[in-house]
C-alpha positions as CSV (number, residue, x, y, z in Angstrom):
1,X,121.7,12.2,66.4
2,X,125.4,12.4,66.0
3,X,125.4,9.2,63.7
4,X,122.5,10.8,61.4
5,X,124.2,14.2,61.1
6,X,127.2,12.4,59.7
7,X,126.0,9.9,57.4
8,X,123.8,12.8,56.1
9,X,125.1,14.2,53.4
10,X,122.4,17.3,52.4
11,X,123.2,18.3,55.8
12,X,126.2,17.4,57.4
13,X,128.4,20.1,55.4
14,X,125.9,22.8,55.3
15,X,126.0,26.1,57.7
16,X,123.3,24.6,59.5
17,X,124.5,20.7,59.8
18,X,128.1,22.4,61.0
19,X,126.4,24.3,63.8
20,X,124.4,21.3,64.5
21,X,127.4,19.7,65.2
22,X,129.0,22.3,67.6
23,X,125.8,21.9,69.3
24,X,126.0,18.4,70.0
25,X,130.2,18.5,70.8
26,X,128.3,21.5,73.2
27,X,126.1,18.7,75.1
28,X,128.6,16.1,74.7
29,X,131.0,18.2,76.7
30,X,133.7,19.2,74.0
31,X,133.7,22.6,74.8
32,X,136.8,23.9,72.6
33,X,135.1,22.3,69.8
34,X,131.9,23.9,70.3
35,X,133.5,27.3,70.6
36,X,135.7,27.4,67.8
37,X,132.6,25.9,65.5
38,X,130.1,28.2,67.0
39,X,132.7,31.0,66.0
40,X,133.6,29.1,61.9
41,X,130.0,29.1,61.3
42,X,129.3,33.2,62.6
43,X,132.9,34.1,60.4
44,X,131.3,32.2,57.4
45,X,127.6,33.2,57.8
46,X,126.4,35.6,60.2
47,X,122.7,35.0,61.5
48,X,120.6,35.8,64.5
49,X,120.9,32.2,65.3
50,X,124.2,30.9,65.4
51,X,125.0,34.4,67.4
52,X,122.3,33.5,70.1
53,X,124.2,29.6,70.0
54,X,127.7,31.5,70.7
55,X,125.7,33.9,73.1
56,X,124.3,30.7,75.0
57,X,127.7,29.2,75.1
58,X,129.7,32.1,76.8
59,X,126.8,32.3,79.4
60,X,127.3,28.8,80.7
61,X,131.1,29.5,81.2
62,X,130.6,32.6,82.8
63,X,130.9,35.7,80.4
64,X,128.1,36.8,80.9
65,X,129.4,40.4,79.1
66,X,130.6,38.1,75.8
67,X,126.7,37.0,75.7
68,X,125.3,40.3,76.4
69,X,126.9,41.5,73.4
70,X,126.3,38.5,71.3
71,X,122.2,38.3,72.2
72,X,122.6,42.2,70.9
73,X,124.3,41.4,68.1
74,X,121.6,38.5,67.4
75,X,118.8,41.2,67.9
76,X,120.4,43.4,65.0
77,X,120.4,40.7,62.8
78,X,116.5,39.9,63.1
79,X,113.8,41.7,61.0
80,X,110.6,43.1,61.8
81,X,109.0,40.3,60.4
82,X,111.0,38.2,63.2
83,X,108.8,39.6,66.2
84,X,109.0,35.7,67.3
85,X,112.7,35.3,67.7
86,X,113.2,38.7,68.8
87,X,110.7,38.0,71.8
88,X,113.1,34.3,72.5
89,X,116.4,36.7,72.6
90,X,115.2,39.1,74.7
91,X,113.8,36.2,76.9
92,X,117.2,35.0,77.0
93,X,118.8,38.4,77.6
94,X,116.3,38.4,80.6
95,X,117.7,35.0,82.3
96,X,121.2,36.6,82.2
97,X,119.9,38.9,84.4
98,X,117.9,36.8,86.5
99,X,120.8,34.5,86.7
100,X,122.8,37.5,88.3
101,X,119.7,38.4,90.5
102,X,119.2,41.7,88.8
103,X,115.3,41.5,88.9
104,X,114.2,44.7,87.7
105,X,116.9,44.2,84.7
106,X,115.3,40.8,84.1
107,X,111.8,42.2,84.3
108,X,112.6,45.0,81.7
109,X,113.4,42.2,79.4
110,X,110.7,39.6,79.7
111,X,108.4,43.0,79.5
112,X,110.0,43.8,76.1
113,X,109.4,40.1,75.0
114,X,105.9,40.4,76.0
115,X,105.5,43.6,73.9
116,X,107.3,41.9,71.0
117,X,104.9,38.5,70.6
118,X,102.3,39.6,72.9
119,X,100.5,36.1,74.0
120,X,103.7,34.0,74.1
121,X,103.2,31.2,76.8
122,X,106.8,31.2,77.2
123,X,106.9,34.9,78.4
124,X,104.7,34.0,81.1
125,X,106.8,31.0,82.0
126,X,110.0,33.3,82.6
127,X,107.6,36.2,84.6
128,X,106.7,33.4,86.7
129,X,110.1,32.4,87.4
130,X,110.9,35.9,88.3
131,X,108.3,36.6,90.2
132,X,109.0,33.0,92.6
133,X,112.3,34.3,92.6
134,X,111.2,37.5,94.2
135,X,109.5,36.2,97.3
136,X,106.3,36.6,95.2
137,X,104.6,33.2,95.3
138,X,101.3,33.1,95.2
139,X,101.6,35.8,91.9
140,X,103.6,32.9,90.5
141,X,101.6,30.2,91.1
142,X,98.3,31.9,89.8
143,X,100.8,32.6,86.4
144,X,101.5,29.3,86.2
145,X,98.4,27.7,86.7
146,X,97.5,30.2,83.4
147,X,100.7,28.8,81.7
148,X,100.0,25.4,82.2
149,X,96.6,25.5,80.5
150,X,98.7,26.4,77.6
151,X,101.1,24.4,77.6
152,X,100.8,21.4,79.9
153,X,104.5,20.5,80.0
154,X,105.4,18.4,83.5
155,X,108.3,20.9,84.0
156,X,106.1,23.5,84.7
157,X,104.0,21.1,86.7
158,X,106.6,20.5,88.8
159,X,107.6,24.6,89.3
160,X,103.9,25.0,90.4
161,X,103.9,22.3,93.0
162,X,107.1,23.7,94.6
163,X,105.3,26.9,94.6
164,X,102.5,25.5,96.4
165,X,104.8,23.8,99.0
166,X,106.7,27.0,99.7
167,X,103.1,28.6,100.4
168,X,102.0,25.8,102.7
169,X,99.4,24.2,100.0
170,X,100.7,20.2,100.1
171,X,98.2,18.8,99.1
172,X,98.0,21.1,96.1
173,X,101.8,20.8,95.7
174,X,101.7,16.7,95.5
175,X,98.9,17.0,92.8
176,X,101.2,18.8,90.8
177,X,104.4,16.6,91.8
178,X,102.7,13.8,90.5
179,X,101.4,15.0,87.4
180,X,104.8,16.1,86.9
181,X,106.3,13.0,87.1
182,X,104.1,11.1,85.5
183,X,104.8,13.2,83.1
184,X,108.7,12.8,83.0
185,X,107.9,8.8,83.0
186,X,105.7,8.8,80.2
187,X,108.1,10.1,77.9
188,X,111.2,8.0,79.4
189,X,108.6,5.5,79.1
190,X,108.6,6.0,74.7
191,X,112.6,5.8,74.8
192,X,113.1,9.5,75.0
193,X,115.6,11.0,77.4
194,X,114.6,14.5,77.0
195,X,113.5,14.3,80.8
196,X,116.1,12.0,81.9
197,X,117.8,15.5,83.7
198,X,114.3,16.5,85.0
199,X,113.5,13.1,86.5
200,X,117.1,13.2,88.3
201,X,116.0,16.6,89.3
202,X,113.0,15.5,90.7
203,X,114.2,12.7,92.8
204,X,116.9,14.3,94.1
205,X,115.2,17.4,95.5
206,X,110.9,17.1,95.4
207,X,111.1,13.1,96.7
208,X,114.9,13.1,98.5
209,X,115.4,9.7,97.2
210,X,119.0,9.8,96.0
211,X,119.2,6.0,94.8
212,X,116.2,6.9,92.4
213,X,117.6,10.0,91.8
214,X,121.5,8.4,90.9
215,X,119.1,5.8,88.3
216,X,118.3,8.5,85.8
217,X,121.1,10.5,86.6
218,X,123.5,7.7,85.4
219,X,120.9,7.5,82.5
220,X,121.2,11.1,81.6
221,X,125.3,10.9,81.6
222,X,125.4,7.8,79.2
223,X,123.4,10.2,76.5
224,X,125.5,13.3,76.8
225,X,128.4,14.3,79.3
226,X,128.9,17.4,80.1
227,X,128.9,19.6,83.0
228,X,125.6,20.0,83.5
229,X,124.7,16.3,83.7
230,X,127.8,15.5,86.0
231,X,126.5,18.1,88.2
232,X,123.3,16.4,88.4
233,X,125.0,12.8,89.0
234,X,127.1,14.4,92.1
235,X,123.9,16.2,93.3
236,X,122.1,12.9,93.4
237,X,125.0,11.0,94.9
238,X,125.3,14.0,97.5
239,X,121.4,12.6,98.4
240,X,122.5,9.4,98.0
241,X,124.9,9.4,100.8
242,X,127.9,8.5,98.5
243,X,129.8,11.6,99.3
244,X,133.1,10.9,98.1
245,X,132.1,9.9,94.4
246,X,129.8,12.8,94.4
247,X,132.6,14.9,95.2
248,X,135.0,13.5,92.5
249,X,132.3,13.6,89.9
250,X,131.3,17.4,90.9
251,X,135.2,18.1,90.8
252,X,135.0,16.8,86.9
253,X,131.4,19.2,86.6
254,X,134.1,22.4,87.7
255,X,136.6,20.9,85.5
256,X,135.0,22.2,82.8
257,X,134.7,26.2,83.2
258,X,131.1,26.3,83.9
259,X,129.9,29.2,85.9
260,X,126.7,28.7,87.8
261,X,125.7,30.4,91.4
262,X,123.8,27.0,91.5
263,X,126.4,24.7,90.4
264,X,128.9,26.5,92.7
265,X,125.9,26.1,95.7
266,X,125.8,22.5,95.3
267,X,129.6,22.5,94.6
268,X,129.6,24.2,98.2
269,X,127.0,21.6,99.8
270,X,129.1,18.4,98.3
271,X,132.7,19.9,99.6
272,X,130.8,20.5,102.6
273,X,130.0,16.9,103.3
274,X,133.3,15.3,102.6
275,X,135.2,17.9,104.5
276,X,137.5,19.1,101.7
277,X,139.5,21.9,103.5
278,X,137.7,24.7,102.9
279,X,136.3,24.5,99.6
280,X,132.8,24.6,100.6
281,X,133.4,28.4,102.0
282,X,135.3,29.4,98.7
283,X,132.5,28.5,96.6
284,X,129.9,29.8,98.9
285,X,131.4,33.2,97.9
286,X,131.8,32.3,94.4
287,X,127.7,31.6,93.8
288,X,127.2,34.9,96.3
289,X,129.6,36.5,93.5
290,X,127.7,35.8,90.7
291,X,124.2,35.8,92.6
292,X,123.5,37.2,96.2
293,X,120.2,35.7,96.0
294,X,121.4,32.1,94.6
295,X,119.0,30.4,97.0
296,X,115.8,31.9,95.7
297,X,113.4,30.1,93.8
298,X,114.0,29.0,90.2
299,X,112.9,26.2,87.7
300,X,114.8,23.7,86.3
301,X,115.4,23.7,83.3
């Protein structure tokens, strides 16, 4: 995408080619870069958008006030003709929260969205979420169930089949595990690595096979470093038994500033395993900072 961004001329140089751009130095783990063209593009031409990009941005490296404001900020910009986009910020704006395990601060939110665009399947996705993450599980899985015969996506597949398996219901659970990943397959299947992070995902916590899980990991990486996808890598090494290179590659996941109550979890679990004086404890505290209830239910995403 990179290589089609630059040799295109109509775009490459526009407002919208520029924060294309800080997107993909974003994924590709260039996070100055990102910033400082995140912050060009808002100085040059302020829109709902590239405030929501910034906003996204600051919530991954842990200001989570910086992105408050900035989803605010992206709100003001909107019209009431943009009932749409309003809905996506507030759903975003609700994940903050949720992130933070503020639940009825979360729900506020996704209820606003639902008033906003009332019928939006992705409103239902986030409830869901919310209410798994609340101990509410069967509620959840009956909300997904309607959500998936919106929108069939294997993601959500895969959120209702842990849902199942937390209530008991495996043989319901592996339906949906393996529609899930047939799912992820079929569209690594066409070339597309969109799922790559999912499948990784999958193997390295629905199946427990870290050596599958390491294969699409490593996959993942080669299209975009950054700290999510290193995470992932030392999370499927962690599985794979090959603690000490997922401890050096989750060391370059912290490197970058990333903020996560899961990432610092995991973090915890790796340092754990190699016996890295202490570590594991601080960063036990750090995801209990951010997120008391870090080990709650939540999708991937």
């Amino acid at each position: 995408m990179r290589d089609d961004l630059e040799t295109g001329r109509d775009l490459r140089d526009t407002i919208q080619g520029r924060a294309l751009r800080a997107d993909l130095d974003f994924q590709e783990g260039r996070y100055q870069e990102a910033r400082a063209g995140y912050e060009a593009v808002i100085k040059e031409d302020l829109t709902w958008d590239s405030l929501a990009r910034l906003a996204y941005f600051k919530f991954k490296m842990g200001d989570i006030a910086a992105a408050e404001q900035l989803y605010i900020e992206a709100e003001d910009e909107l019209t009431a003709k943009e009932m749409r986009h309003y809905a996506w910020v507030e759903l975003q704006r609700g994940v903050l929260q949720l992130r933070q395990g503020c639940y009825q601060e979360a729900a506020a939110h996704y209820d606003r969205a639902d008033r906003a665009y009332s019928g939006y399947w992705l409103v239902d996705d986030h409830k869901a979420e919310l209410l798994g993450a609340e101990g509410k599980f069967a509620e959840a899985a009956q909300l997904y169930e309607r959500v998936i015969a919106r929108a069939p996506r294997p993601e959500f597949q895969q959120a209702l089949g842990e849902l199942y398996e937390v209530l008991g219901q495996r043989e319901r659970a592996e339906g949906c595990y393996q529609k899930a990943l047939a799912g992820y397959l079929e569209s690594a299947e066409r070339g597309d690595g969109h799922f790559y992070h999912h499948l990784a995902d999958f193997f390295a916590d629905v199946r427990e096979d870290g050596a599958e899980a390491v294969k699409w990991a490593r996959r993942d990486i080669a299209l975009r470093r950054n700290f999510s996808t290193l995470a992932a890598l030392a999370w499927s090494l962690y599985r794979a038994g090959e603690f000490a290179e997922a401890l050096e590659t989750m060391q370059q996941a912290l490197s970058s500033g990333a903020a996560d109550a899961h990432l610092f979890f995991q973090a915890a679990t790796i340092y754990q395993s190699a016996d890295a004086n202490g570590n594991s404890d601080r960063y036990l505290r750090m995801a209990q900072a951010i997120n008391p209830h870090y080990r709650s239910f939540h999708v991937h995403r």
